[in-house]
N, C-alpha and C positions, 0 to 999 in steps of 0.2 A: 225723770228717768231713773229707773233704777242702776241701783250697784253693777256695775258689768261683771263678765265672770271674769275672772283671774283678780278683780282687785280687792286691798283688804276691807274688811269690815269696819264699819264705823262703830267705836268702842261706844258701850252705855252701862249705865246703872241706872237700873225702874225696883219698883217695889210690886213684889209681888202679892198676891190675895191673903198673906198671910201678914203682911206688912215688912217682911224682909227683904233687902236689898239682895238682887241677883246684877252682878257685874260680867260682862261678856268677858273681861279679861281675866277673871275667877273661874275660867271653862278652857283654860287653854289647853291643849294637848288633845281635845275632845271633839268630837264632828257636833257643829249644835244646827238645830231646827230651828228656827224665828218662823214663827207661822202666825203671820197678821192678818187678823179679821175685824171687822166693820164693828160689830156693838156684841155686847153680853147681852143674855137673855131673847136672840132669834133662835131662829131653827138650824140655820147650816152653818153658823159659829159652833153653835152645839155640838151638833154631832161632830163639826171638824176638830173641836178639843176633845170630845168623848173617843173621837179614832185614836190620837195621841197618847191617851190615857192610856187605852186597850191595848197599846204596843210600848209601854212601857220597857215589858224585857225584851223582848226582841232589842230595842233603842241599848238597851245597856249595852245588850251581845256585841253590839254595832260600836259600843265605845260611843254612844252617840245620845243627847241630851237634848227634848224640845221644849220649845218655849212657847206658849201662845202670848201676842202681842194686842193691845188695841187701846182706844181710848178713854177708857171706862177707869172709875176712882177706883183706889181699892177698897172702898167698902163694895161695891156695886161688886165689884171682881170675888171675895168672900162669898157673899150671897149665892151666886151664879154657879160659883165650883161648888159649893157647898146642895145646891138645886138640882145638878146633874152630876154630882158624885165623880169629880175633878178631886183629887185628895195628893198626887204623886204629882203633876203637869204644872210647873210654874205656869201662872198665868198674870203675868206683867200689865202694868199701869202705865200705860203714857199718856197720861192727864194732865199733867203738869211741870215744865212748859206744855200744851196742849197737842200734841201730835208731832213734839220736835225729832222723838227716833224713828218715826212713820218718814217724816220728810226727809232724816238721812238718808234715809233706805231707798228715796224716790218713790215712794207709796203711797204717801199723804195726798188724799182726794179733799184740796182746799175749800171746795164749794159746800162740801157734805159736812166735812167737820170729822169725818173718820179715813181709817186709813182702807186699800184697796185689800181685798183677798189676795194674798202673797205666798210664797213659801220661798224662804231661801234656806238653802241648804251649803254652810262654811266647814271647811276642811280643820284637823286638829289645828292649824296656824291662824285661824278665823281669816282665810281666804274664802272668796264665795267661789264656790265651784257648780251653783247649781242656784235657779232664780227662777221661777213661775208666777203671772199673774193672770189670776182665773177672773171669770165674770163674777160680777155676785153674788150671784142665786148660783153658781156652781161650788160643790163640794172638791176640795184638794182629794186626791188621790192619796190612799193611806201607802198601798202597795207602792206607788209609782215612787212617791219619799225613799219608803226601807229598800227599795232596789237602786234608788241614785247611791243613796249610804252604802249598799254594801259593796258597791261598785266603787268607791273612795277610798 
């Protein structure tokens, strides 16, 4: 089950595609995006982190910081941003423990080995205010995100 809304977020440090440690609680004050998708290198992970990218500044305006999530190493994570021109969008490792921030989050699809297409959306207090899970062959809504944000 995922995180209900109103409660807080479950605190993490992953490494990002660049090999940097991105810590949720190094975001505080900030509305952040955790947008979990199944593998690197398909088609609607892709374009779901290429929307991200493309809303960069808008996300600033918003006070507001995404993160792509999933299970992939970070070399495999390097590759992928560096393939579809991800250069600004942390895109996080949960490789190892294998899918443990997918399962905080209630996302983690045990049988597959990855996590489900998610978007939570946590308030500057990393309260979740806002939780979607899409099928997997469905793209997240870039619009529908920047309008729960600017509505926060």
């Amino acid at each position: 089950m995922p995180i209900p809304i109103g409660e807080k977020a479950g605190a993490f440090a992953l490494k990002d595609q660049h090999g940097n440690v991105v810590a949720l609680e190094g975001l505080r004050g900030r509305k952040v995006v955790l947008s979990f998708h199944p593998l690197a290198f398909t088609r609607i992970c892709t374009y779901q982190m290429q929307d991200l990218e493309r809303s960069k500044e808008q996300l600033d305006v918003l006070n507001a910081v995404a993160l792509g999530i999933s299970v992939d190493p970070v070399p495999a994570k390097h590759a992928w941003a560096k393939e579809i021109g991800v250069k600004h969008t942390p895109l996080l490792s949960d490789f190892w423990p294998h899918g443990e921030v997918a399962e905080m989050y209630g996302v983690f699809r045990r049988d597959d080995g990855f996590s489900e297409r998610a978007v939570y959306i946590l308030d500057g207090e990393h309260t979740v205010r806002w939780v979607k899970i899409y099928p997997i062959s469905e793209r997240p809504s870039i619009e529908e995100i920047l309008k729960v944000l600017e509505n926060l």
